[in-house]
C-alpha positions as CSV (number, residue, x, y, z in Angstrom):
1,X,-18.4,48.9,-18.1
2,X,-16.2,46.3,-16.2
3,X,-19.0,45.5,-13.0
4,X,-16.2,44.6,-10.0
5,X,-19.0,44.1,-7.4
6,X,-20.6,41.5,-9.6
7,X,-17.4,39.8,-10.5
8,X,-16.4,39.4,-6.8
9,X,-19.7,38.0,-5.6
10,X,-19.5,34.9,-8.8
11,X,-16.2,34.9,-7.8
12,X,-17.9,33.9,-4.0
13,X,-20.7,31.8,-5.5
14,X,-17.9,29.5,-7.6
15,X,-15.9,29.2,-4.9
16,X,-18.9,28.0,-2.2
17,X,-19.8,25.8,-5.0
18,X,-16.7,24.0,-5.2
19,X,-16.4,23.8,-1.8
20,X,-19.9,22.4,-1.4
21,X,-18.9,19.5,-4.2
22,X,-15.4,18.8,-2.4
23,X,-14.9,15.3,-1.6
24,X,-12.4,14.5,1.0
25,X,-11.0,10.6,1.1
26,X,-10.0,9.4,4.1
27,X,-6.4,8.8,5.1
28,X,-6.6,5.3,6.3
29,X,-3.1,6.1,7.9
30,X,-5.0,8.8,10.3
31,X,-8.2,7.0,11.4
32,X,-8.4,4.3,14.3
33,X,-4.2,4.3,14.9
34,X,-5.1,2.2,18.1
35,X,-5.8,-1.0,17.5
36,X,-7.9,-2.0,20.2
37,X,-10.4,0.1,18.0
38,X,-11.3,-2.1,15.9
39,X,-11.6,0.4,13.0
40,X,-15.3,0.8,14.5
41,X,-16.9,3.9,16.5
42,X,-20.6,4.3,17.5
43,X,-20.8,7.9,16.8
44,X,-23.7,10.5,17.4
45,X,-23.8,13.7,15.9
46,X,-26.0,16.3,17.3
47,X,-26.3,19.7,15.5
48,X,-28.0,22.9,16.8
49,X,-30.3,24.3,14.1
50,X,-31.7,27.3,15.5
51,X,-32.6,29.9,13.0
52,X,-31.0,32.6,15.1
53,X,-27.7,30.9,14.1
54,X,-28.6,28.8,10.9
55,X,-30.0,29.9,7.8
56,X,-30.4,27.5,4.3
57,X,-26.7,27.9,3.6
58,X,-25.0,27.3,7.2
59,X,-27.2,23.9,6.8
60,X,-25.1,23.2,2.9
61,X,-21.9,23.4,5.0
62,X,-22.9,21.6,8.3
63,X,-24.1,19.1,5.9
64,X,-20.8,18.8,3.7
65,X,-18.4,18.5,7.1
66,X,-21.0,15.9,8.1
67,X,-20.1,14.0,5.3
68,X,-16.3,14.6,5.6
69,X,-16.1,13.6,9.3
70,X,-17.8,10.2,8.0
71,X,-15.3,9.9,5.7
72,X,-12.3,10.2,7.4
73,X,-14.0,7.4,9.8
74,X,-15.3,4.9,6.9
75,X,-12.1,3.6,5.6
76,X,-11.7,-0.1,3.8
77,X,-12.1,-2.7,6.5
78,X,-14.2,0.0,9.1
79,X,-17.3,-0.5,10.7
80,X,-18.3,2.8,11.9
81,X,-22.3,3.2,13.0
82,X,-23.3,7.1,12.5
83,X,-26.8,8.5,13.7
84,X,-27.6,12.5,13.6
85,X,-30.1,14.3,15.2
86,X,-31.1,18.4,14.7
87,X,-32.8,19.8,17.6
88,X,-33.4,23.4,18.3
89,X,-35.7,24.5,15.3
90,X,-38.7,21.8,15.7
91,X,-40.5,21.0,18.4
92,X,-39.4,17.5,17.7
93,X,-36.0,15.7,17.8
94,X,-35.6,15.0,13.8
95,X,-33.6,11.9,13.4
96,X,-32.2,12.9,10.3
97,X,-29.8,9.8,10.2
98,X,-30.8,6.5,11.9
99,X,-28.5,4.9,14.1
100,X,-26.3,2.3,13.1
101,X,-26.6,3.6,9.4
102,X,-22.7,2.1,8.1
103,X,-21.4,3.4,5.3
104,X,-20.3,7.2,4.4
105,X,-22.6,7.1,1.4
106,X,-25.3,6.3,3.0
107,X,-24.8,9.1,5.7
108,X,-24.4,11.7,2.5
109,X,-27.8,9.9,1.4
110,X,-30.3,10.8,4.3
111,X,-28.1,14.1,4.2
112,X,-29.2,15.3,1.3
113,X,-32.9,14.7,2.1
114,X,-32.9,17.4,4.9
115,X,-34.6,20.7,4.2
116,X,-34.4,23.5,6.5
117,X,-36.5,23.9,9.1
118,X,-38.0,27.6,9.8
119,X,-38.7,27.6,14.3
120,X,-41.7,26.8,16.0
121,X,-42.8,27.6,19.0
122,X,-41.2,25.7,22.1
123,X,-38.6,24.4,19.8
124,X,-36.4,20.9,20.9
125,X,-33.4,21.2,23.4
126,X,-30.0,19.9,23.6
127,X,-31.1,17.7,26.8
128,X,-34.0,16.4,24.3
129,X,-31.5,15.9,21.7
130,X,-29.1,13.7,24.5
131,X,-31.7,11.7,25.4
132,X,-32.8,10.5,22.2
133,X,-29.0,9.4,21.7
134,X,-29.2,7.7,25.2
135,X,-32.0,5.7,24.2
136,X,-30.8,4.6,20.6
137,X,-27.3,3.8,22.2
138,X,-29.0,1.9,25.1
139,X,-30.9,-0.3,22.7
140,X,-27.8,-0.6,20.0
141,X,-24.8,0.3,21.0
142,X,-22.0,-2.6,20.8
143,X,-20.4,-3.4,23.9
144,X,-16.8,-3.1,23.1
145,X,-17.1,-0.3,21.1
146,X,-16.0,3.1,21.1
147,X,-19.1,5.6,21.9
148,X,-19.1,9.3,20.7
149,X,-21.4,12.2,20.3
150,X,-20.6,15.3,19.0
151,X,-22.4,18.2,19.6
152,X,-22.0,20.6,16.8
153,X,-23.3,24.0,18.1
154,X,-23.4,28.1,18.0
155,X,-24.6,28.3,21.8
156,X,-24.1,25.1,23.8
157,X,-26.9,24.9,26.4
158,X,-25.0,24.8,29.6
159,X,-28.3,23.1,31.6
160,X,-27.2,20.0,29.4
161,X,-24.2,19.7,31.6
162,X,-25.7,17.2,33.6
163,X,-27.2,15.1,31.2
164,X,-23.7,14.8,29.5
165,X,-22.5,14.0,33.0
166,X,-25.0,11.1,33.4
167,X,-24.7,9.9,30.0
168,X,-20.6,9.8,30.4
169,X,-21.4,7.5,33.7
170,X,-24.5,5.5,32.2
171,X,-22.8,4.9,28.6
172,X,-19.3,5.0,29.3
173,X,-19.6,7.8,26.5
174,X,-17.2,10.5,25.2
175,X,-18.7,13.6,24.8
176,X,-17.2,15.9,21.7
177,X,-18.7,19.9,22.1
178,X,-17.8,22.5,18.9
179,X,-18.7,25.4,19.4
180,X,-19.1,27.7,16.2
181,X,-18.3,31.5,16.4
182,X,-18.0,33.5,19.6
183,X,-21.2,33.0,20.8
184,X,-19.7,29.6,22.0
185,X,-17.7,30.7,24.9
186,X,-14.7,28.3,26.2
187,X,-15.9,28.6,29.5
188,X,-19.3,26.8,28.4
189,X,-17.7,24.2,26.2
190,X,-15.0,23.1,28.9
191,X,-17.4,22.5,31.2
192,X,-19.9,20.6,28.9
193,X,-17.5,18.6,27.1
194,X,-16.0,14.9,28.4
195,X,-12.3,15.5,30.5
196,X,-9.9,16.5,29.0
197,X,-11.9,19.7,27.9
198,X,-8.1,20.3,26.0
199,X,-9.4,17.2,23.4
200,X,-12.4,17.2,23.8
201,X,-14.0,21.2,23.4
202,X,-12.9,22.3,20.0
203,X,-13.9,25.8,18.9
204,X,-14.3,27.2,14.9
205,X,-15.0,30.6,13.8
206,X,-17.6,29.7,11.2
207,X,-19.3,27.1,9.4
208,X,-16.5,27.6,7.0
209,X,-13.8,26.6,9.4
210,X,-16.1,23.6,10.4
211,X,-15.4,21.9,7.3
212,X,-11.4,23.0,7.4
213,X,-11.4,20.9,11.3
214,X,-13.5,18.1,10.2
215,X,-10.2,16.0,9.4
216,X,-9.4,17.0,12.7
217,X,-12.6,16.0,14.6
218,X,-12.8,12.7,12.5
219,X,-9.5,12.1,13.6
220,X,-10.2,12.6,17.4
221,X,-13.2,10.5,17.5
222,X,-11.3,7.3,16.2
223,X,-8.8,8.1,19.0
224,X,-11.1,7.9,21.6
225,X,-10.2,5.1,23.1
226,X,-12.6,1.9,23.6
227,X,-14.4,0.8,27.4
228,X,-12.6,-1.3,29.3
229,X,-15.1,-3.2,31.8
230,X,-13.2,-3.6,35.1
231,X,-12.7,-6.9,36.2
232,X,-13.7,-8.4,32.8
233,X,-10.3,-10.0,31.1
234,X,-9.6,-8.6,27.4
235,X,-8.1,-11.2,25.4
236,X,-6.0,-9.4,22.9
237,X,-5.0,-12.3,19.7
238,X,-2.3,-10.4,18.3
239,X,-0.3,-7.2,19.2
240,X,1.6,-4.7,16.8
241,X,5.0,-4.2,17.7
242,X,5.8,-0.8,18.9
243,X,2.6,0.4,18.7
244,X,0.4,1.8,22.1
245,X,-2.8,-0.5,22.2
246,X,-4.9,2.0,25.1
247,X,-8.3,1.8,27.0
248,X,-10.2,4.1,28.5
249,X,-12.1,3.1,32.5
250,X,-15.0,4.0,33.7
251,X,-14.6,5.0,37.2
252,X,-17.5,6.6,38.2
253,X,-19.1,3.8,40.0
254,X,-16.3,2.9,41.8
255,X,-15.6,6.6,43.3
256,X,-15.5,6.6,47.2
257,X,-14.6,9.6,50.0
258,X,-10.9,7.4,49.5
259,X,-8.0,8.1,46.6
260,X,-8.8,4.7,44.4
261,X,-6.3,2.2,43.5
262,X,-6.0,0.7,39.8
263,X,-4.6,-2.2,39.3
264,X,-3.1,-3.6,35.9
265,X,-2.0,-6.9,35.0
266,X,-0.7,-9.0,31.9
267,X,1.1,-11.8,30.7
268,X,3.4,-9.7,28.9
269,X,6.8,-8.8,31.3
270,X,8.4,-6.3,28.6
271,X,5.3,-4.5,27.6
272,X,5.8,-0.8,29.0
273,X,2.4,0.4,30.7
274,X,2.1,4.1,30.7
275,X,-1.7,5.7,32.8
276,X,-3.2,9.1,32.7
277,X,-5.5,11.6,34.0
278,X,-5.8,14.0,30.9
279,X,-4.0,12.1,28.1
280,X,-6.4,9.8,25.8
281,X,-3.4,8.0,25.2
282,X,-0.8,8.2,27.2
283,X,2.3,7.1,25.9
284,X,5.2,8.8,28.9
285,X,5.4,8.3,32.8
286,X,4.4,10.7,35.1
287,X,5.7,14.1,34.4
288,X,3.2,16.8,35.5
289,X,1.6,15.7,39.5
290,X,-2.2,14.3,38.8
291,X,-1.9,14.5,35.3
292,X,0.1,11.5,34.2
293,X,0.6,8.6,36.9
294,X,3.6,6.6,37.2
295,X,2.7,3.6,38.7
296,X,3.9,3.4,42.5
297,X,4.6,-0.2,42.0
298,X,5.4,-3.0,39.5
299,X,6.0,-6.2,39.0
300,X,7.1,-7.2,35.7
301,X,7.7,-11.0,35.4
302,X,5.9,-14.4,35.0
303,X,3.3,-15.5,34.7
304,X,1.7,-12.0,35.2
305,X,2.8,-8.3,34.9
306,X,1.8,-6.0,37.6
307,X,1.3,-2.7,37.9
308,X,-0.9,-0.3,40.7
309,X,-1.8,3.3,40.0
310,X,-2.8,6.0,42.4
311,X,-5.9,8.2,41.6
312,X,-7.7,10.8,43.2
313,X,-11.4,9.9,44.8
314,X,-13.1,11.8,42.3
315,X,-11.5,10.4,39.1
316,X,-14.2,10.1,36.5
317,X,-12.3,8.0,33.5
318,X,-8.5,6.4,33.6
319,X,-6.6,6.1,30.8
320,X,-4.1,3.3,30.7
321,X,-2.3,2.3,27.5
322,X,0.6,-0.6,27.2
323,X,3.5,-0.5,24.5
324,X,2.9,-4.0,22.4
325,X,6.0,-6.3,21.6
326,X,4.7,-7.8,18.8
327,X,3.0,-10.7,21.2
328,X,0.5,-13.3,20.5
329,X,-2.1,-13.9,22.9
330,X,-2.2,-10.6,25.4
331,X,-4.2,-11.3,28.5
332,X,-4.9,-8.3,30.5
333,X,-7.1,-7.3,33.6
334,X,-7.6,-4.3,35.5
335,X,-9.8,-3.9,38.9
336,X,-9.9,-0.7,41.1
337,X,-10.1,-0.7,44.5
338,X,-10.6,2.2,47.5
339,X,-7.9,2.8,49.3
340,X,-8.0,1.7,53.0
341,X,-8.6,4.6,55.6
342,X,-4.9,4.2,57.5
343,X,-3.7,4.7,54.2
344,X,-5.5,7.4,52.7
């Protein structure tokens, strides 16, 4: 006789199978669109492996979106540096992938060696996890660089919030929170995640739907835009025409009891400069009050472009991002400044 509950579950077991053996090339056309990128991301991927959540088979398919995400980010002519850490299970942070590892493969390499882990007592925390990132980044990171870490995760620990705070302000990191299943609440993930929580907090059902959004989270991390160290000049060699080239500030240090001014200059009159609040890259004028900022004045002629934005006192990051004309040689410089009290 015909056995339809065994057909259905081989039918399950094929299809996790060829799931699992999937291989997903990267679009080199959706990785690192801004140029100022480099093709290059130091990226830190922190996974929750709590056995409450995470049995042997959850592990297969964090492990196969793992290797999709450094995929999508490993394209011809990248230079991505990957390092993952489980916490949550062990009493110890396991390093499962060394920082500054560089290649996809060899991400998929140290991969495969994991085993699960069954709990122990006083097992590892997400603030345990965070600081071992800290340190490896503090030691390695590259200074003009995009920095990420993504923290993969069926209950985010909310007491982390601070860490994440201090390491957006020490680093100059971006902060990537998925939450897996509804034990992940939005209200948790907003408030750990880096601003804007709308990028930056990305919920999945299952460990399933992990592996569907992995394209997508790939494709967020190489859009987080790069550091910009106020008052430093960025030489920029060559530009694309008609393409946004867009950094990221790091305000923190600079916040007063004032509204801060930002200031933005280059040498190139006809390139369109476009800031933001909430938009990674910002590519309109001001259209919603404190979200996107019009500059209040500019100055566009020679030798230098200028343009001054108007941010509130407790602005953590601005993003700025200039419209390229095709131009050799792009000098540009930004410095932020309180406003004065008359004035505020």
């Amino acid at each position: 006789m015909f056995n339809l509950k065994y057909f259905t579950s081989l039918k399950v077991v094929i299809g996790l199978m060829a799931l699992l053996a999937t291989e997903v090339k990267a679009k080199s056309t959706r990785a690192y669109v801004n140029p100022l990128n480099g093709k290059a991301v130091d990226l830190f991927i922190v996974v929750d492996e709590s056995n409450a959540y995470m049995n042997s088979m959850h592990l297969g398919l964090v492990k196969t979106a793992l290797n999709e995400i450094a995929t999508e980010l490993n394209p011809a002519g990248s230079s991505p540096f990957f390092g993952v850490y489980f916490y949550g299970a062990t009493q110890a942070i396991e390093t499962v992938v060394p920082f500054k590892t560089s290649l996809a493969s060899s991400l998929k390499t140290y991969l495969e060696k994991k085993q699960y882990a069954t709990a122990q007592t006083s097992p590892s925390t997400l603030n345990m996890a965070l600081d071992a990132v800290k340190r490896d980044c503090l030691a390695q990171c590259r200074p003009i660089v995009p920095r990420v870490t993504v923290v993969i995760s069926n209950l985010p620990d909310y007491t982390a919030r601070a860490t994440i705070r201090q390491l957006e302000k020490d680093s100059s990191m971006t902060v990537i929170v998925v939450g897996i299943g509804s034990t992940a609440t939005a209200t948790i993930m907003n408030q750990l995640a880096t601003y804007p929580a709308k990028y930056y907090a990305i919920p999945v059902s299952t460990y399933y739907e992990l592996i569907m959004a992995s394209p997508h989270i790939g494709s967020t991390i190489s859009d987080v835009p790069r550091n910009l160290n106020i008052s430093n000049a960025l030489h920029i060699p060559t530009t694309t025409n008609g393409v946004y080239h867009t950094v990221q500030l790091n305000t923190q240090s600079h916040a007063t009891t004032n509204d801060m001014i930002i200031m933005f200059s280059s040498n190139c009159p006809s390139c369109s400069v476009f800031g933001s609040l909430s938009e990674p890259n910002p590519t309109s004028t001001n259209t919603v009050a404190n979200t996107n900022r019009r500059s209040f004045f500019a100055y566009s002629g020679y030798p230098n472009s200028i343009y001054y934005f108007r941010v509130p006192k407790d602005t953590g990051r601005f993003f700025l991002s200039f419209l390229a004309n095709g131009m050799s040689g792009v000098n540009i410089w930004v410095d932020v400044f309180s406003l004065p009290n008359m004035l505020a």
